[in-house]
N, C-alpha and C positions, 0 to 999 in steps of 0.2 A: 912475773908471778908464776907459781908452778903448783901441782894440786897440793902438797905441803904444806901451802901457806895458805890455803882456804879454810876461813874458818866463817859460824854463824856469827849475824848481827849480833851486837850486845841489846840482850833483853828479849831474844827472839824467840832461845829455847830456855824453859824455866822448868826446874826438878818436880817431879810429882811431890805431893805429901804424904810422906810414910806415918800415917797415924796408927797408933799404940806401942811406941818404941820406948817407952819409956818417959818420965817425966822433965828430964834432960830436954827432950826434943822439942818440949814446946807441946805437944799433940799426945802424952800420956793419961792417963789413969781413964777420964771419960772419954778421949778420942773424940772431943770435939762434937761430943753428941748431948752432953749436957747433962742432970741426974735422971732421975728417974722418969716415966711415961713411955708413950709407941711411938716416938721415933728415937727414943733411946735402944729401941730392940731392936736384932736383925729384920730383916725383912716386913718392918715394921711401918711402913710407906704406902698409902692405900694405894688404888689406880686414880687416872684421870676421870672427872665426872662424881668421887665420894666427896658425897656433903656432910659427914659427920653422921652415919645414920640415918640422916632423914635421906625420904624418899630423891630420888633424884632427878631433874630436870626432865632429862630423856624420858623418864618413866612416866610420868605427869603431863608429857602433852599425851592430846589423844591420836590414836594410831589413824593411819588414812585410810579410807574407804578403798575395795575394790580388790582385782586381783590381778596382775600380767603374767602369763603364760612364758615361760622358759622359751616355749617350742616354738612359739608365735611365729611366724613369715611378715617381713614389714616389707611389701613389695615398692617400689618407685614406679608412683603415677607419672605419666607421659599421655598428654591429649593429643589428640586426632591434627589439630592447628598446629601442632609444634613438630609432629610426622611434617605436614605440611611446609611449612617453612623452612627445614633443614635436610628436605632428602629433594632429589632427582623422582622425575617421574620413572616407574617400572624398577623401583630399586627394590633389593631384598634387604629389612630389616628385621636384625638380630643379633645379639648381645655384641659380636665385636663392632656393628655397622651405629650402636647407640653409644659406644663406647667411642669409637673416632669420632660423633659429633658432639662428643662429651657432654652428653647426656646425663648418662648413669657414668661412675668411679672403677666401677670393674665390669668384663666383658660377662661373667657367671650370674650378676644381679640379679634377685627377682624384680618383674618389671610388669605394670597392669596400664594394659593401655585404654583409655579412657575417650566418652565422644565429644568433649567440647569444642563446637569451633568448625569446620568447614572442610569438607576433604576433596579436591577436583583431580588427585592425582592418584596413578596406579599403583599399588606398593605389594609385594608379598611379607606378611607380617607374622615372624618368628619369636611368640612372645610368652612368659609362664601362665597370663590371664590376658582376657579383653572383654570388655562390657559390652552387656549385647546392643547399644548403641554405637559404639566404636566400630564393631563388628559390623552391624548394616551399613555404615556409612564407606566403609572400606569394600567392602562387597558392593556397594552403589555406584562405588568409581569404578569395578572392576576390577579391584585385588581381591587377594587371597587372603586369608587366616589360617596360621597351624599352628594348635598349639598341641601340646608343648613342647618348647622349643627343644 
């Protein structure tokens, strides 16, 4: 076999339809669009969602309450227990040190550290926010808080 003799399946490639060639072709005078009305016109095809005039679904439910902020900061809560169970005592934690315990996704995250849960060990805590219970209880072990990171 040599590229010369490669050709397509039979049935694989099929000719487009050249409509308005004449009434020869099968596809003349109305072009397959039938007499008169709006889809016999160009551009005659509403969008998705037209119901004939009446109003339209989308527009008929009611819209949701409330408003979200473009700007908003959605930080990732980290509690005081889970410092706990994944660091070394005296360690410095911040964004690459929550990022290898795969905590947080990227080393940049905003990150609000939170006091639930029990703290016995030292930590220096490098973080965008921390609640002022997190904060005493890190300070009670004897770490640090600076923020911002």
């Amino acid at each position: 076999m040599q590229l010369h003799d490669l050709k397509p399946n039979a049935g694989s490639n099929k000719r487009r339809k050249r409509v308005g060639r004449g009434n020869g072709s099968g596809k003349g005078t109305y072009s397959g669009r039938g007499l008169n009305g709006q889809g016999s016109r160009a551009g005659g095809t509403k969008g998705a969602g037209f119901e004939g005039g009446q109003t339209p679904l989308a527009m008929r439910l009611p819209k949701l309450p409330g408003f979200v902020s473009p700007r908003r900061i959605e930080y990732t809560p980290i509690n005081v227990s889970t410092l706990e169970a994944r660091f070394e005592n005296d360690a410095v934690i911040d964004g690459a040190a929550l990022k290898a315990a795969r905590l947080t996704k990227y080393e940049d995250e905003p990150v609000k550290i939170l006091g639930d849960g029990e703290l016995t060990k030292k930590f220096t805590v490098k973080a965008d926010k921390v609640s002022a219970s997190a904060k005493a209880k890190i300070e009670a072990a004897g770490g640090k808080v600076e923020l911002p990171c």
